[in-house]
N, C-alpha and C positions, 0 to 999 in steps of 0.2 A: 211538353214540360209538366211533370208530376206537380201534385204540392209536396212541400216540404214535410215529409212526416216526422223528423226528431225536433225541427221546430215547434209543429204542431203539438208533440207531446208536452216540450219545453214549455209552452204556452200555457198549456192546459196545467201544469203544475203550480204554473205564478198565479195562476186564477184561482187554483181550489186551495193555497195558502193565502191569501188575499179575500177570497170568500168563502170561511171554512161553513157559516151558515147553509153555505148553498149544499153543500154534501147533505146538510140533516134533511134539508125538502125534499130533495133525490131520493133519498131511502125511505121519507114519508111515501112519497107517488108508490116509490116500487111496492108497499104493504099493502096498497089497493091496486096491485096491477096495472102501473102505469107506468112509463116510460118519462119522463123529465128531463128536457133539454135545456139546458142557458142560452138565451138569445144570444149572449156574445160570443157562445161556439158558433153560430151560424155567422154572425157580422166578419169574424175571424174568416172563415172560411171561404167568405165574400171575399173579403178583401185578398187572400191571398190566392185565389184563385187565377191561375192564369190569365192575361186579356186576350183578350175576342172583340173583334171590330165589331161583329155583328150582335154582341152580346148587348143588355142592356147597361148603361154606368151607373155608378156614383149612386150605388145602391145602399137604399138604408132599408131597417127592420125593426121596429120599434111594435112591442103589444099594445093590445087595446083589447081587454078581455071582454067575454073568450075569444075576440079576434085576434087577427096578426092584422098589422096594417104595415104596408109594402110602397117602396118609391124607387123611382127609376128616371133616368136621363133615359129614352127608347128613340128608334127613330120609326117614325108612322107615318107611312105609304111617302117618305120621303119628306115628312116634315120632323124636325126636333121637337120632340114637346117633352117637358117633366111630368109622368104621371104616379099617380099614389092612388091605395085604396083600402081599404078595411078585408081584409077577407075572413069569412068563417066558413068551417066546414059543414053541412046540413046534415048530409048523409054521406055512409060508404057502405060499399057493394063491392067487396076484394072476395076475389076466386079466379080459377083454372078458364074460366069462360067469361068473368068480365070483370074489368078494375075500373069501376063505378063511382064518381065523386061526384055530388050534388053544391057547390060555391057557392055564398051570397056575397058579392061585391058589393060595398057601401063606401058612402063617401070619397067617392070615386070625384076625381080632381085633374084636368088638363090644363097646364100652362106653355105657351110657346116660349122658346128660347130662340130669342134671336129674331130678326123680321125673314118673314117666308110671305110668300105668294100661291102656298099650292090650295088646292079645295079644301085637305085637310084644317088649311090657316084659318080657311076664310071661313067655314063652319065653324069652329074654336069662339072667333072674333067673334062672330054671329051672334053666340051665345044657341045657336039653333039644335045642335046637340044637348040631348035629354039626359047628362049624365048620372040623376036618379035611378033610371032604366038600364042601366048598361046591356043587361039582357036582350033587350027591342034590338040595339044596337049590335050586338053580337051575332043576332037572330036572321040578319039583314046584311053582313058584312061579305067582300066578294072576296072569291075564294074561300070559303068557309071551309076549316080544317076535317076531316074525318073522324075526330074524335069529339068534336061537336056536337049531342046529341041530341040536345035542347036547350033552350034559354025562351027566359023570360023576366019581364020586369026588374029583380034586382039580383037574380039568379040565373046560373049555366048548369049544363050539367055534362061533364065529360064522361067517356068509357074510352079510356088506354087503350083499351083491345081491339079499337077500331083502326089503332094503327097497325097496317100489313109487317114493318118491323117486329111492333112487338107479338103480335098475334102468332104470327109465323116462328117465333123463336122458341125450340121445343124446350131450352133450360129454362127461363123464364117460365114455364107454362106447368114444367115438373117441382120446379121451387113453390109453385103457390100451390099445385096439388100435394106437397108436402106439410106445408105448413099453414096454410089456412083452415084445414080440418080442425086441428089443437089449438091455434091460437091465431085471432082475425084484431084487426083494428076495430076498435068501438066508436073512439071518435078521435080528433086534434083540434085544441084549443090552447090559448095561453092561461096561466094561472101568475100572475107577479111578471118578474120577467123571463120566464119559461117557456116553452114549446111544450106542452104535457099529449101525450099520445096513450090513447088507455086502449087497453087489451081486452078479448073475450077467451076466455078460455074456455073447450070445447075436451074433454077427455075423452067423450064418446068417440072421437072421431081417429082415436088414436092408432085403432090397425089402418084403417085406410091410410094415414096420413105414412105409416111406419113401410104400408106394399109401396108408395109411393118413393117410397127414400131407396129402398131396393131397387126399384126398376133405374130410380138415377143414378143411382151408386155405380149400374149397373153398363151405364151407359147410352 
């Protein structure tokens, strides 16, 4: 099942007659090369997003500048618990060879729902989890995902590219040799209740990026 996209437009029209403020911020960010999103395009989104057993619920998204801070119904290693966290972005590292994101998780928050029995609980209950650290804990955890490349303390650090899907996907790999020469993510933060994503513009890089659009075009 799709989302609805003439809903979706329909939405987004009652919103920007309801918040005509919100268009002047929008065209403020884009004068300094930035991208500005409404957190209630994303809540929207949330919510109308197909369900998925396996997905997290009853997701919320509320700022906390320049964080995003994030909550979830999740189920963990087979317990319910609601978690929430602060996130901000450190660093990025976007290219043809690695999609680099450095996270700081703070105030990071576990509650059980419901009475459970599993280890998960009885850590929870404990209090024996260092949820300051989430890093230590990420660092440590079984099954550690592939694209896991470090953590510590209040911090992860992923690389996308370690996953064999996307690594191996030659569109994916021709899109960012396209356009990451010209124009790269600088950073993403909140600014009010925004998503603002800022740009680097790079002109020098604009034959390379332009052989690259050829050779996809190209197939």
């Amino acid at each position: 099942m799709a989302l609805p996209i003439r809903a979706a437009l329909r939405s987004a029209g009652r919103f920007i007659t309801k918040n005509p403020a919100t268009m002047f911020s929008i065209a403020r960010h884009a004068l300094g090369l930035k991208i500005a999103v409404p957190l209630d395009a994303m809540r929207w989104f949330i919510a109308n997003t197909p369900p998925n057993k396996k997905a997290p619920q009853d997701v919320t998204v509320m700022a906390r500048p320049p964080a995003i801070s994030v909550g979830a119904t999740v189920d963990l290693m087979g317990t319910t618990v609601r978690a929430s966290a602060s996130i901000k972005i450190d660093d990025l590292q976007l290219g043809p060879e690695k999609l680099r994101v450095k996270v700081r998780l703070q105030n990071v928050d576990l509650k059980l729902l419901g009475e459970s029995f599993t280890p998960v609980a009885a850590l929870i209950k404990s209090g024996a989890l260092d949820l300051s650290k989430p890093g230590n804990l990420a660092k440590f955890m079984p099954k550690r995902p592939d694209v896991l490349i470090e953590a510590q303390d209040d911090y992860i650090v992923l690389d996308l590219m370690k996953n064999p899907k996307i690594r191996q996907n030659d569109k994916v790999r021709r899109v960012l040799e396209t356009i990451t020469p010209v124009v790269n993510v600088q950073s993403i933060e909140t600014d009010g209740d925004m998503l603002v994503i800022g740009l680097r513009a790079t002109p020098l890089g604009f034959p390379r990026a332009l052989n690259a659009a050829r050779q996809l075009a190209a197939g």
